[in-house]
N, C-alpha and C positions, 0 to 999 in steps of 0.2 A: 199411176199404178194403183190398183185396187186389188187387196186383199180381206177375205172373210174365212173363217172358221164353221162350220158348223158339225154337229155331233161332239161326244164328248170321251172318246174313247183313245187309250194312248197311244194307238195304231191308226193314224187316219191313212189316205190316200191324199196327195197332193195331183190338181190338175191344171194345167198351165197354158195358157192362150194368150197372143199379143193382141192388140186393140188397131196399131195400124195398119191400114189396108192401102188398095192400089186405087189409080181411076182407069177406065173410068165407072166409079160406082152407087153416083148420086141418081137419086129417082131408080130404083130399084123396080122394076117389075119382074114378075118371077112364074112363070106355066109348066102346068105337070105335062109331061111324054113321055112316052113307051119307059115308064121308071124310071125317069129320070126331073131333077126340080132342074129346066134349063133358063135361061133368059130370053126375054123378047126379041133381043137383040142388040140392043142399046149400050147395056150397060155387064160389069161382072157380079157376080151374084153373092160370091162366098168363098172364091181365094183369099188364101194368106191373109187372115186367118178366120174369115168371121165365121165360114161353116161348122168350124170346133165352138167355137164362143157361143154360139145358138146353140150346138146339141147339148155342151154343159150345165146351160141355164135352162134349158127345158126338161133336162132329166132332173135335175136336182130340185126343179118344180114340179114334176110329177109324183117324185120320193115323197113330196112335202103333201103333195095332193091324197097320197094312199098313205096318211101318217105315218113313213119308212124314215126311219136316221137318215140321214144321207151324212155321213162319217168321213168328210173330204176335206181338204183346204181348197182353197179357188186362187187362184194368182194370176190376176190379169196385168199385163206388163204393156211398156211400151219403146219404142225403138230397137227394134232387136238387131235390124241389118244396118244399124250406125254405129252408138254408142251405147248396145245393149242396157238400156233402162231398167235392166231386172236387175243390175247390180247394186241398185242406192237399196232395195228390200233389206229391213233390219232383219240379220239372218236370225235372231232367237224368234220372231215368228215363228218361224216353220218348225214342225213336231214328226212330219212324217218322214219316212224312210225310204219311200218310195212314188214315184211319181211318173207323170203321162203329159208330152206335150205332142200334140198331133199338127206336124206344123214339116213334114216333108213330103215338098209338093213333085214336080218333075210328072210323071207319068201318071199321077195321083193312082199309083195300086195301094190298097189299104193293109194288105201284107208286107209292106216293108217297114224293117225295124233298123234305126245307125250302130251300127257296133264298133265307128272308127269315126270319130271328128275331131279337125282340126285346132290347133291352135290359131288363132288369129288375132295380131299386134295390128293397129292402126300407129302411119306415124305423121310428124310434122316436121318438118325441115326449114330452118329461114336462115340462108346463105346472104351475109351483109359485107361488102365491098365498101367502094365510093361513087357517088353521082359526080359526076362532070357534065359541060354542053360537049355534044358532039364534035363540035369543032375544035376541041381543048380534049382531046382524048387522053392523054398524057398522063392530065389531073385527076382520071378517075382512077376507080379500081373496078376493073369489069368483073359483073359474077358470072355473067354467062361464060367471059373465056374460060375461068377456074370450073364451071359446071362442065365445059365439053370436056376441060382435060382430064374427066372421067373416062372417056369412052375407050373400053376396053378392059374398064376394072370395074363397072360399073353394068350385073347383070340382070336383063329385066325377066320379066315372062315367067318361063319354067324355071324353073332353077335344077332339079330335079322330080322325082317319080312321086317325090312327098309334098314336093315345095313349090310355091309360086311368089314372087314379090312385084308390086306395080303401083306405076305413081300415079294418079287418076287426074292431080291435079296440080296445076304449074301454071303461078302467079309471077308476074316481077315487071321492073322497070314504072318509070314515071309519062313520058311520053317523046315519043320518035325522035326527039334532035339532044335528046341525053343519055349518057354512061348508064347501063343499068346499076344501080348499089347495091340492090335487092333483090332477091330470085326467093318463092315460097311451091314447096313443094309437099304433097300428102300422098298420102299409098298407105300398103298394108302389104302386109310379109303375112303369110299363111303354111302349114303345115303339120300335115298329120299323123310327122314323127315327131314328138315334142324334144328330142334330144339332139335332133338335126335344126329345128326353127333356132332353137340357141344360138347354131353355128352360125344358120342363116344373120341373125339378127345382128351378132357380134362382126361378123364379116360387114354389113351393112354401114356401122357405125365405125369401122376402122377407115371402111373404103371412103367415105363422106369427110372426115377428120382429118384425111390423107391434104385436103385441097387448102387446107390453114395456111399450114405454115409453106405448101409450096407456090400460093396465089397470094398471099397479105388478104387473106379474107377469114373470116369469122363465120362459124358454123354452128346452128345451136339444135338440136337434134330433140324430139318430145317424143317418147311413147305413149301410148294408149292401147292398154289392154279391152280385147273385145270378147273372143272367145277363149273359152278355155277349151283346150282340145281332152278327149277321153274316150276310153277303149272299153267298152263293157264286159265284162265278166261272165263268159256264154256258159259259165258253170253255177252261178249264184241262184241261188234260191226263189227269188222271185222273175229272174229270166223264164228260168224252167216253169215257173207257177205263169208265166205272161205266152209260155209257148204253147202251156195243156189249153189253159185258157182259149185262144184263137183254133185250136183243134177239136174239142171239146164241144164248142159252142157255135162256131163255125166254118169247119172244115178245112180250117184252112193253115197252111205250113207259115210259119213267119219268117220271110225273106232278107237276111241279114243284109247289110249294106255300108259301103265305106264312100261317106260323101265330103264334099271339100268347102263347105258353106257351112256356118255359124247356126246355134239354135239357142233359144234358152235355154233348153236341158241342157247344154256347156256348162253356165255357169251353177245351177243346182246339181249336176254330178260334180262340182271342182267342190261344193258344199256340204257334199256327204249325201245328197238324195238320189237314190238311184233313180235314176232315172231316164225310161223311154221315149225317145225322137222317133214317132209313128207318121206312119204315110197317114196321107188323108182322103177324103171319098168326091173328091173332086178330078174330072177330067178337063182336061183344056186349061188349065190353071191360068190366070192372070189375063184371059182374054174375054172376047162376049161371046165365045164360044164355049164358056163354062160349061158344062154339067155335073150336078150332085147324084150320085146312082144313089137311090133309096135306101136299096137295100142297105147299102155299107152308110148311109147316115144311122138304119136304127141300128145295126151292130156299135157303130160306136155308143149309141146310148145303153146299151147293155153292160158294155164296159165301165164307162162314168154309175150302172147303177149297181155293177155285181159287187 
């Protein structure tokens, strides 16, 4: 994680970009068309997230260029879609009040602004039995029988219109002619009523705990917070100064949006920064069919300089 400071005023601007990206994006090459920065073909150019990471550094080198303050924090973070790496940041850093991460991709329009994210728990499950050989079935303790006789209390997918939970990943067993002892299982529970994940989550750990004492097995359950979920304030002060702003300056209406995927502006609004999760000026996101529209690359740098 890299943070700097510069200017010296007690109202800065915080702006926020993760460092990792996708492939394939090694050997970059990059050609201008009809406005647009696209790729040769090869490779992606500036999804998630580097195309904010460049306009940041190069405005704030510009400011510097035309001896301007540039009156910002910089927070470049890392792991946002695992184990959110913006959260080791020692919070008395930060001074500002308000903040910008441009890091919602999807149909990259640069008028959308989240006014509804998620909560999201990461968890870890490791269900311990006994190993037996196969042929001595007797003397184990299966986890896999105790794991099925979930099914029917045990709900994956949707959950509801808020909610979703799912295990991604399911480990166990030693090898083909023994008792499984061990079953390891991960997921995440996500939703973007934070008083409904509760129920979710508590439900999850009752239903899991249920297999103890009805199986002779042992259940040891870890959470891991990732996202904090949060609702913006479409009345506050700097909304309304973020909506003249994009009207003002560019024509344009800002497109409120409720999305179900994690950002760092999570955890810096759970911190008191208000803070905007902005679309970005990227089309094709994540493919070698990127393209950067120009124009909406220099609007954002107007933004990072106004």
């Amino acid at each position: 994680m890299i943070y700097c400071r510069t200017g010296s005023s007690n109202h800065p601007k915080l702006f926020c970009a993760h460092l990792d990206t996708v492939e394939p994006g090694r050997g970059v090459s990059i050609k201008e068309e009809d406005g647009y920065l696209v790729s040769e073909g090869k490779t992606i150019i500036a999804g998630d997230n580097k195309v904010n990471l460049a306009c940041i550094l190069y405005s704030i080198g510009k400011l510097i260029e035309e001896n301007k303050d540039a009156d910002v924090e910089l927070l470049f973070s890392v792991r946002e879609e695992t184990d959110s790496g913006i959260q080791a940041i020692t919070r008395s850093l930060i001074s500002s009040k308000v903040g910008f991460v441009y890091d919602l991709g999807g149909a990259g329009n640069f008028s959308d602004v989240v006014i509804n994210a998620p909560t999201i728990w990461d968890f870890k499950v490791e269900i311990t039995g006994k190993s037996s050989h196969g042929a001595r079935p007797e003397e184990g303790v299966n986890v896999l029988e105790g794991f099925l006789n979930l099914k029917g209390k045990l709900k994956l997918g949707r959950l509801d219109k808020f909610s979703t939970l799912n295990i991604g990943i399911i480990r166990g067993g030693d090898a083909t002619n023994t008792v499984p002892g061990f079953l390891k299982l991960e997921g995440d529970i996500r939703s973007t009523d934070s008083e409904i994940f509760e129920v979710h989550k508590k439900e999850l750990e009752k239903t899991l705990k249920s297999i103890e004492k009805n199986n002779n097995l042992k259940v040891n359950l870890i959470w891991i917070p990732y996202a904090y979920g949060y609702s913006l304030d479409l009345d506050s002060q700097n909304y309304n100064k973020l909506k003249q702003l994009y009207k003002d300056e560019f024509n344009i209406s800002l497109n409120n949006k409720t999305v179900t995927s994690g950002s760092d502006a999570g955890f810096l609004n759970y911190i008191g920064v208000e803070t905007f999760c902005l679309g970005y000026c990227v089309e094709n996101s994540h493919s070698v069919n990127e393209r950067i529209r120009i124009s909406d690359f220099t609007k954002l740098q107007q933004i990072v300089k106004s």
